[in-house]
C-alpha positions as CSV (number, residue, x, y, z in Angstrom):
1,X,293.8,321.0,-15.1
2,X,294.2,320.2,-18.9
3,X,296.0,321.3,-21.7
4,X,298.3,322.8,-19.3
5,X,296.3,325.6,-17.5
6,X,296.7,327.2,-14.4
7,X,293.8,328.0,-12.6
8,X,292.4,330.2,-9.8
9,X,292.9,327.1,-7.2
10,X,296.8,326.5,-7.9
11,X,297.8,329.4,-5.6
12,X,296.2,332.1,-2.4
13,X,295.9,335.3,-4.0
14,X,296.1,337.1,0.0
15,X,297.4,340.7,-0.9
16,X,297.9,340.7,-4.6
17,X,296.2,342.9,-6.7
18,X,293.9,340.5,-9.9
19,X,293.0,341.5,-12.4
20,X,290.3,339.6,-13.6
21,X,288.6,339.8,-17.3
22,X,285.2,338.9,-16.9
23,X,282.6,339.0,-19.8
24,X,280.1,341.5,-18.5
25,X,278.6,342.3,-21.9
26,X,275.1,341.5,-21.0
27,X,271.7,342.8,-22.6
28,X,270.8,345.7,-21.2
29,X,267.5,348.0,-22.3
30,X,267.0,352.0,-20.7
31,X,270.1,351.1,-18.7
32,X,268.5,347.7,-16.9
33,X,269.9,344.3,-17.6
34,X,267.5,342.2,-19.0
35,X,269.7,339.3,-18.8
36,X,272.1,338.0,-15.8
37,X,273.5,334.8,-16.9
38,X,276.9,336.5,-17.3
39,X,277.4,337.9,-14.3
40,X,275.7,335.1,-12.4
41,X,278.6,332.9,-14.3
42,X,281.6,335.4,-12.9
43,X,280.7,335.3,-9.1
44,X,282.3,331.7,-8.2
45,X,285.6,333.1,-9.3
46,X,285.3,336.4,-8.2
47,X,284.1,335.0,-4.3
48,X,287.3,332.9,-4.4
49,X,289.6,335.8,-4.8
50,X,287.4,337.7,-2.2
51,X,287.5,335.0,0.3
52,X,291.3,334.8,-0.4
53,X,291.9,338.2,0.4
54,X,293.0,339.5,-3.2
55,X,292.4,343.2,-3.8
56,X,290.1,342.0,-6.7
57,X,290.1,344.4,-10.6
58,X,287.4,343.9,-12.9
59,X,287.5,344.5,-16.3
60,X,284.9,344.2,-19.2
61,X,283.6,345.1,-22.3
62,X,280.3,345.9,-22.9
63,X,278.7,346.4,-26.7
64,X,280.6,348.3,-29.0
65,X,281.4,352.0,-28.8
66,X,281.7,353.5,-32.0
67,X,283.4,357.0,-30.7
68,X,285.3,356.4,-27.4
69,X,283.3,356.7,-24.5
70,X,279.3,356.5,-24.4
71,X,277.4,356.5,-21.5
72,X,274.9,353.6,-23.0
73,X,277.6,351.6,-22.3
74,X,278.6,352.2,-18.9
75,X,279.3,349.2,-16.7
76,X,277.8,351.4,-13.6
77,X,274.7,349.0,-13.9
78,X,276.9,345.7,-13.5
79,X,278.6,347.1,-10.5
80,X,275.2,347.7,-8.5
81,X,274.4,344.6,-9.1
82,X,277.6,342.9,-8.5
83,X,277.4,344.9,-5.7
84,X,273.8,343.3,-4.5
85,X,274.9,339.7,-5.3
86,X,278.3,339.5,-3.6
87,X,276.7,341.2,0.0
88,X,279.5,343.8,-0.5
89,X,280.0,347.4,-2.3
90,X,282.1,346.8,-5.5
91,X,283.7,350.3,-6.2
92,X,282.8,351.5,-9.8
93,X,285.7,353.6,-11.1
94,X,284.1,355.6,-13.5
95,X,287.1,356.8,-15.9
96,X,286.7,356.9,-19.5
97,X,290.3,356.3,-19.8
98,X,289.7,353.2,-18.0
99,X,293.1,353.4,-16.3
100,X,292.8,357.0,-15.9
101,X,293.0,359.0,-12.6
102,X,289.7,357.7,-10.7
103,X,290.6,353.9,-11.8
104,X,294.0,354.6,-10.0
105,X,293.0,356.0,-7.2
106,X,289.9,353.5,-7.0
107,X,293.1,350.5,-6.9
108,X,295.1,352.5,-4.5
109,X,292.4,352.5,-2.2
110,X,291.4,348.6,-1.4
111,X,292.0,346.5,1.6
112,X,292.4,342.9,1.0
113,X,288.8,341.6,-0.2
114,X,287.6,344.5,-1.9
115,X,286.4,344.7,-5.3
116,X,287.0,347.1,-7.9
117,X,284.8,347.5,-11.5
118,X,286.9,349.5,-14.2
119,X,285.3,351.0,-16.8
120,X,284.6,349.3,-20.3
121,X,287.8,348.5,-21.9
122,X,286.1,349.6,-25.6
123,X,286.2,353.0,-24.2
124,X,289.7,353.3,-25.0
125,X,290.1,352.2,-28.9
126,X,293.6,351.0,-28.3
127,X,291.5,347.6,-26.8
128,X,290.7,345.8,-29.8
129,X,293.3,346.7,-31.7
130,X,295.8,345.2,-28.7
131,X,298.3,348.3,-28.9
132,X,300.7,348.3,-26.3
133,X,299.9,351.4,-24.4
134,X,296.5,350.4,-23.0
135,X,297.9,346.6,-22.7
136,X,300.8,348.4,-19.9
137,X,298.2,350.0,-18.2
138,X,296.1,347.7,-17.4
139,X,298.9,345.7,-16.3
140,X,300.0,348.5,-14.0
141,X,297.4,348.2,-11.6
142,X,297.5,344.6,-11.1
143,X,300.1,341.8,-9.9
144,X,298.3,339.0,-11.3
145,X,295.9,338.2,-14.1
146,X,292.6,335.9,-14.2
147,X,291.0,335.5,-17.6
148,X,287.5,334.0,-16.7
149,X,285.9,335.6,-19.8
150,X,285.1,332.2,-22.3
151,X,282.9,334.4,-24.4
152,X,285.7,336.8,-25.0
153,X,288.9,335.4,-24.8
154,X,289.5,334.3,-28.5
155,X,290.2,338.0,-29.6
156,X,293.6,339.2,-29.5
157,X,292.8,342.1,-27.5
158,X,294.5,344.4,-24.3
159,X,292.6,343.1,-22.1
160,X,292.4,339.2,-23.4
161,X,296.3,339.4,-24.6
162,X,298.1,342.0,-24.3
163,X,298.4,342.5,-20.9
164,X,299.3,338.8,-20.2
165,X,302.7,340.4,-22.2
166,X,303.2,342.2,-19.0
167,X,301.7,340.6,-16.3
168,X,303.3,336.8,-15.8
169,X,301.3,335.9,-13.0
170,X,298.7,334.5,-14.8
171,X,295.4,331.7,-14.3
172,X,292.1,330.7,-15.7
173,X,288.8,331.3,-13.3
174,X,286.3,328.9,-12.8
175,X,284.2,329.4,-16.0
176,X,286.9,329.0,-18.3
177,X,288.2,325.9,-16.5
178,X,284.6,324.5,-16.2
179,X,284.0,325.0,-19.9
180,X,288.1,323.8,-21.3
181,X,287.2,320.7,-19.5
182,X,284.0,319.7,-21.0
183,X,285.6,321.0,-24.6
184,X,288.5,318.9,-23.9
185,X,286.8,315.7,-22.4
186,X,284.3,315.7,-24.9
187,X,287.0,315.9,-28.1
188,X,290.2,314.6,-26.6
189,X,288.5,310.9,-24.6
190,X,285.0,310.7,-26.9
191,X,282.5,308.7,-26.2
192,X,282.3,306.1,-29.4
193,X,280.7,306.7,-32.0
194,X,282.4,310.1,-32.6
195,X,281.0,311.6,-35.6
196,X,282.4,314.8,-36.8
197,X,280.3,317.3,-39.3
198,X,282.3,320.0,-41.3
199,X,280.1,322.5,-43.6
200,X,280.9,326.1,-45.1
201,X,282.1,327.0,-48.4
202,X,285.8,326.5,-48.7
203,X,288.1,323.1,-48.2
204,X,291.2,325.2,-48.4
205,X,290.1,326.8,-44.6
206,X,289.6,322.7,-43.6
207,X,292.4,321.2,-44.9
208,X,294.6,320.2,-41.9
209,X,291.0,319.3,-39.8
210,X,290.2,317.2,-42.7
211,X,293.3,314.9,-42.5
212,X,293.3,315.2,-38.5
213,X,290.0,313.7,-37.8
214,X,290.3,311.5,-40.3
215,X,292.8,310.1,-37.1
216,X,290.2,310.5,-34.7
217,X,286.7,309.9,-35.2
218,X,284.3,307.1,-36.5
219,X,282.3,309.1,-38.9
220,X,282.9,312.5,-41.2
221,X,279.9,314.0,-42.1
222,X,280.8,316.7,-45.1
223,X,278.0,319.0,-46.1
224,X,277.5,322.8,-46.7
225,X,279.5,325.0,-50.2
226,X,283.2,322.1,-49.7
227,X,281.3,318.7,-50.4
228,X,281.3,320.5,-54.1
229,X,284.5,320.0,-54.3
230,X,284.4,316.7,-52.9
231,X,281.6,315.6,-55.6
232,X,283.6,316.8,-58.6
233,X,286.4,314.8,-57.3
234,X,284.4,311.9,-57.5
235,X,283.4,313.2,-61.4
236,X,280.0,314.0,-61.6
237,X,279.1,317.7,-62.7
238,X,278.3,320.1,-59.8
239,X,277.0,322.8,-62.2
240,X,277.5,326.3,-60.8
241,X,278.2,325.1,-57.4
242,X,281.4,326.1,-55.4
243,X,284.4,324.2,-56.0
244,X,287.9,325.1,-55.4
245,X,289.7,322.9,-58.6
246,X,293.1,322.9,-56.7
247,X,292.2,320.5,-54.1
248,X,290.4,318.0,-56.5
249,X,293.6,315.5,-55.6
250,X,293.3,316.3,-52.0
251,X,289.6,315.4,-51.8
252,X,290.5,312.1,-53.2
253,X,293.2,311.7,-51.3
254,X,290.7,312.4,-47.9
255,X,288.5,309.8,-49.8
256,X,291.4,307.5,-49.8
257,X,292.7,307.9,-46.3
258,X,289.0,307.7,-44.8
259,X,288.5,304.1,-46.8
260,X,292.2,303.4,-45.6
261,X,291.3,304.0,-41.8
262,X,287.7,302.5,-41.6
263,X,286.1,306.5,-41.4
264,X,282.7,306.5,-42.4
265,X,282.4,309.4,-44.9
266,X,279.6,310.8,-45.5
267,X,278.8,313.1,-48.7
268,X,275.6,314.5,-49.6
269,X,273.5,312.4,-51.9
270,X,271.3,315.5,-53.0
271,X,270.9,318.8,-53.2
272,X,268.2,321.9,-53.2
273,X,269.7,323.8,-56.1
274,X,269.2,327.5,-57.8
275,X,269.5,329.1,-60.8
276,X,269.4,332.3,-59.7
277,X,271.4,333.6,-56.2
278,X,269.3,335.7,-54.6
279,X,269.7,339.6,-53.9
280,X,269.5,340.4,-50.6
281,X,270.8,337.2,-49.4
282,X,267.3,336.6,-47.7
283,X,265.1,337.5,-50.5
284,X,262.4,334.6,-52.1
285,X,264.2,332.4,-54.6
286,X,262.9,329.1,-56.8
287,X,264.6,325.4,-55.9
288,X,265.0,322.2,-57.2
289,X,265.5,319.2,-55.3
290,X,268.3,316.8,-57.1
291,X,270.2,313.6,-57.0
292,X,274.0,315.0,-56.3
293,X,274.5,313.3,-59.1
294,X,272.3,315.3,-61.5
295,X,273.1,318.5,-60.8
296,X,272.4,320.9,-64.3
297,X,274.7,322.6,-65.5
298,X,273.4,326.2,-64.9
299,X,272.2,325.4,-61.2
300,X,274.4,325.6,-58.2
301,X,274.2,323.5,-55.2
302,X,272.8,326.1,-52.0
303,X,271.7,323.3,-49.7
304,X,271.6,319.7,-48.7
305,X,268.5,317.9,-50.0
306,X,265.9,315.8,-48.3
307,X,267.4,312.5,-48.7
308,X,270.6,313.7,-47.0
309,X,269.5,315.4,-43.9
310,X,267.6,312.2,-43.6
311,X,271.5,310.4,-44.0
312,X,273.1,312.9,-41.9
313,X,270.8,313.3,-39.5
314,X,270.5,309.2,-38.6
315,X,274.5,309.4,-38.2
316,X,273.9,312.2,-35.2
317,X,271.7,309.6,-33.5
318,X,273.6,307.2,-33.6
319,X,276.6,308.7,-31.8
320,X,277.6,309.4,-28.7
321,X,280.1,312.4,-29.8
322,X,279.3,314.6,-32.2
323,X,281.7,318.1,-33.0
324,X,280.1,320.0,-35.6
325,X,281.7,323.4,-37.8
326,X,279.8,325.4,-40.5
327,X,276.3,325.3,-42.2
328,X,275.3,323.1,-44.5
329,X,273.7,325.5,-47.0
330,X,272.9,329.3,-47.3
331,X,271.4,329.3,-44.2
332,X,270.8,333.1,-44.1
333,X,268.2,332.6,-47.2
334,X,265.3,330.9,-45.1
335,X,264.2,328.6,-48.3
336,X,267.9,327.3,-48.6
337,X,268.4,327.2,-44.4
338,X,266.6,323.6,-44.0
339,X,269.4,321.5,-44.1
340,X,271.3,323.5,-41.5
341,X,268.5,323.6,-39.2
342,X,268.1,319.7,-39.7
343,X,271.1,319.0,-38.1
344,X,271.1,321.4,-35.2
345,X,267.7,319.6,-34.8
346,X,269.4,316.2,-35.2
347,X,272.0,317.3,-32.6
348,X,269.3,318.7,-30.5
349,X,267.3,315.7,-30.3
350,X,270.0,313.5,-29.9
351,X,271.7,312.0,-26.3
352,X,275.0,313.0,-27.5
353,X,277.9,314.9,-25.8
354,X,277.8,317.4,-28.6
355,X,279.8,320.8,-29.0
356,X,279.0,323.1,-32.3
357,X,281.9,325.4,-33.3
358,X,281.9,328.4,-35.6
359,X,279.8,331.6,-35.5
360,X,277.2,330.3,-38.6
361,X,276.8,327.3,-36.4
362,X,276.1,328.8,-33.2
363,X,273.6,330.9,-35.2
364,X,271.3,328.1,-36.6
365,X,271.3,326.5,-32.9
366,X,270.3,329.9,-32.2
367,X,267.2,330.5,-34.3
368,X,264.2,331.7,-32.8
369,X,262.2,329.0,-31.2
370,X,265.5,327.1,-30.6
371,X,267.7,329.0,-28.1
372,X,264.5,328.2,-25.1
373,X,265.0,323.9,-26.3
374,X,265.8,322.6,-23.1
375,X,268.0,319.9,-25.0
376,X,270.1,322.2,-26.5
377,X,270.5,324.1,-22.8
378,X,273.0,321.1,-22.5
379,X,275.0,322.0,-25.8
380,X,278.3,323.8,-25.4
381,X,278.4,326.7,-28.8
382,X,281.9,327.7,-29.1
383,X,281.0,330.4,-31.4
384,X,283.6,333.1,-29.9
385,X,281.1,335.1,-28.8
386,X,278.1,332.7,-27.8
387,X,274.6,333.4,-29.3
388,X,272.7,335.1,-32.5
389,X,274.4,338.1,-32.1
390,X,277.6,337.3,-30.9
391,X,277.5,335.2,-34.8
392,X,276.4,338.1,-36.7
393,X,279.6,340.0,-35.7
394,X,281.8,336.8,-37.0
395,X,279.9,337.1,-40.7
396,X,283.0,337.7,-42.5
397,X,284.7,334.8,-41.2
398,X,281.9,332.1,-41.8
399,X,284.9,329.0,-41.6
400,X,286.3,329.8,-38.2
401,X,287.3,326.4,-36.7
402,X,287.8,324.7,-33.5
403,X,291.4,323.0,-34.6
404,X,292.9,322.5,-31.2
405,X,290.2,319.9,-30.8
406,X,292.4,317.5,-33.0
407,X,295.7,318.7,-33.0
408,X,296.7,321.8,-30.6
409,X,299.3,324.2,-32.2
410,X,301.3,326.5,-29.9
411,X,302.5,329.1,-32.1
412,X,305.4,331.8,-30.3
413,X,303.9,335.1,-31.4
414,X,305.0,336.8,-28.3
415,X,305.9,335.4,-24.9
416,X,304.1,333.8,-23.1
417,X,303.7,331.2,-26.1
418,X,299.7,330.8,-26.9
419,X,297.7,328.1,-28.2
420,X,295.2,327.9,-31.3
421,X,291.7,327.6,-29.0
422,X,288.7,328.7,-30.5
423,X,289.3,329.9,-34.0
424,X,292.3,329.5,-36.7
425,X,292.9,333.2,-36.7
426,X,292.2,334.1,-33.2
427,X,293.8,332.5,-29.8
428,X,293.2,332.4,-25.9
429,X,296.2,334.1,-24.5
430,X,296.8,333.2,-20.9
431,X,299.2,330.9,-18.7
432,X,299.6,328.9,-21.3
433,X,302.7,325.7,-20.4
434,X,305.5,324.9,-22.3
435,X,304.3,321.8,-25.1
C-alpha cells in the first residue's frame, strides 16, 4: 500500500502470536455499550488473523483512569461482545497489570485461531507516558504487531509506540489501511480544484504548511486568529486582534509566492469584532460586524464576517478537494462560532472529497445536529481522536496539523524511523519503510 506500509495481507500470520492495538474505547453507560461502531470497525482485521491461524492479542484503551485500575473501565463488556460477533469465545484476561500473571497465562494457553482480550492498557500509567517497562511487556507476549487503531495511533504511547521498539514484526490492519488510503488519495492525486482552508490563532505553528501548499493546491483559504497577521502585513489596522509581528515579512512573502504560482488566496474581507473577551469563554458578549479594513482600534477580530463566509464558502463549492485545519473564530463562544460552522456547512453541503484535520475542526463538524448529516457521514475527521469528545481532550493544542499531507517528514527518534501522520507533535509509529 502507500506511503510505504505494510499491512495485514503482505504475510500468513499461521502460529505467531499478534498483537493487535485496536481502539475499543467505545461509549459505554451502567457497563452496556451504547455504541459499536468501533468494534464493528476491528472485526475484518481481527477475522483475517483468525482465519490465518494467528494466536490473536488484543489490546485497548478505554476512557481515562485517573488512579490505575477501575472497574468502570473494564474491557470485560467488549470481550462478550467480541465474543458474540466473531461465533467464538474471546478469552478476557482480566489483570490489572495488563501483562500480569492471568494475561500470561491467558497467551500461554491458545491454539492457533484463538483470541485473547488484555486488559485496558491505561490501567498501568507507564501507557501514556510510553516508559519502557510496560512497552517490553507487551512486546513479550507477542511475535508480531498490528496497529489497526486510526483513532489512537497518533499518541506516542506503549502500546501505539513503544512496543514497535521491541517487536520488528510489524503491519497495519484493515482500518488503518482503509483510512491512509483515502487520506493519501484524497491529498497526494486531488481532484482539481483543490482548495485548502487553514484557521486558528498562530502562523508560527503553519509556517512550513503555508509555503507547501502554496506548491500544491489551486486555492488557500486563510481565516480564523493568523489572517491577523496576514491583514497587518497588508497595512490596514487590526486593532486588538492577534498578530504575531515577526512574521509580517513572511505573510508577504506567502502573498508573493501565491501571486507568483497562480494560488488563489483568500483573506477575510470582514470581521465580527469585540471589545470585550468574554469570561467564561462561552459567556454572552456584544459584536460588530466590519469591513477588515475598518477594524477600531480597541476591537479585536474573534470571527469571520458575513461577507466572507459568503467568499469562503462559494470557494468550497466550487472544488472538488478540499483539506481544511482550525476554526475560523472563537468557536467555543456560540455568538463568535458562525463563521466556523459556515464552513463545516459549506464542506458539508458540498460534492467534494473533503478531509478536516485538527481537534477544533473535528469539533464544529461535530456540533449537535451535525454529527447525524448524512453528508458529512462521507467526511473523513482526522482529529486524533475522532468526535466532540475526542476534540475536547486536544484543547490545549488547538493548531495540531495534518503536515504529511504536503510534505511527509521521517524523523529518526528511535528505530524503527517514524513518520509525521496526524499531528506536528505526535506520530503513527508502525512499519514504517525506509524514505
Amino acid at each position: 500500500m502507500g506511503l510505504g506500509k505494510k499491512t495485514v495481507d503482505d504475510q500468513n500470520y499461521c502460529g505467531k502470536k499478534v498483537l493487535v492495538r485496536c481502539d475499543f474505547n467505545v461509549p459505554m453507560k451502567d457497563g452496556v455499550i451504547t455504541n459499536e461502531n468501533r468494534i464493528n470497525a476491528a472485526l475484518p482485521t481481527i477475522q483475517k488473523l483468525v482465519n490465518d491461524g494467528a494466536k490473536v492479542i488484543l489490546c485497548s484503551h478505554l476512557g481515562k483512569p485517573k488512579n490505575g485500575p477501575e472497574a468502570k473501565f473494564s474491557l470485560e463488556p467488549v470481550a462478550a461482545r467480541l465474543s458474540e460477533k466473531l461465533g467464538k469465545t474471546v478469552v478476557f484476561a482480566n489483570d490489572d497489570e495488563v501483562v500480569g500473571e492471568n494475561a500470561k497465562a491467558a497467551v500461554a494457553a491458545m491454539n492457533n485461531g484463538d483470541v485473547v482480550l488484555l486488559q485496558n492498557t491505561r490501567f498501568r500509567k507507564e501507557e501514556t507516558k510510553n516508559i519502557d517497562t510496560f512497552s517490553k511487556d507487551l512486546a513479550s507476549l507477542a511475535d508480531a504487531y498490528v496497529d489497526d487503531a486510526f483513532g489512537s495511533s497518533h499518541r506516542a504511547h506503549c502500546s501505539t509506540a513503544g512496543v514497535t521498539d521491541y517487536i520488528k514484526d510489524t503491519a497495519v490492519g484493515y482500518l488503518m489501511e482503509k483510512e491512509i488510503k483515502y487520506l493519501g488519495n484524497a491529498v497526494n492525486d486531488p481532484e482539481r480544484p483543490f482548495t485548502a482552508i487553514l484557521g486558528g490563532a498562530k502562523v508560527a505553528d503553519k509556517l512550513n504548511v503555508i509555503s507547501n501548499l502554496l506548491e500544491k493546491v489551486d486555492t488557500l483559504i486563510i481565516g480564523g486568529g493568523m489572517a491577523y497577521t496576514f491583514i497587518k502585513a497588508q497595512g490596514y489596522e487590526i486593532g486588538v486582534s492577534l498578530c504575531d509581528d515577526s512574521k509580517l515579512d513572511y505573510c508577504k512573502e506567502m502573498m508573493a509566492k501565491a501571486k507568483e504560482k497562480g494560488v488563489k488566496l483568500l483573506l477575510p474581507i470582514d470581521a465580527v469584532t469585540i471589545k470585550e473577551f468574554p469570561n467564561p469563554i462561552d459567556a454572552p458578549v456584544e459584536t460588530e460586524v466590519v469591513d477588515i479594513t475598518a477594524i477600531p482600534a480597541d476591537a479585536e477580530g474573534c470571527d469571520i464576517g458575513p461577507k466572507t463566509r459568503e467568499l469562503f464558502a462559494e470557494a468550497v463549492k466550487s472544488s472538488k478537494t478540499v483539506v481544511w485545519n482550525g476554526p475560523m473564530g472563537v468557536f467555543e463562544n456560540p455568538t463568535l462560532a458562525a463563521g466556523t460552522l459556515s464552513v463545516a456547512e459549506a464542506m458539508a453541503n458540498s460534492g467534494a472529497t473533503t478531509v478536516i484535520g485538527g481537534g477544533d475542526s473535528a469539533a464544529a463538524v461535530q456540533q449537535p445536529g451535525r454529527q447525524d448529516d448524512p453528508h458529512l457521514h462521507r467526511r473523513r475527521c482526522f482529529s486524533g481522536v475522532p468526535g466532540r469528545q475526542g476534540a475536547a481532550r486536544h484543547r490545549s493544542h488547538p493548531e495540531r496539523l495534518i503536515t504529511f499531507l504536503f510534505k511527509p517528514t521521517y524523523v529518526r527518534r528511535r528505530s524503527p524511523p517514524h513518520i509525521y501522520f496526524v499531528t506536528t507533535k505526535e506520530y503513527y509509529h508502525y512499519g514504517q519503510a525506509e524514505p
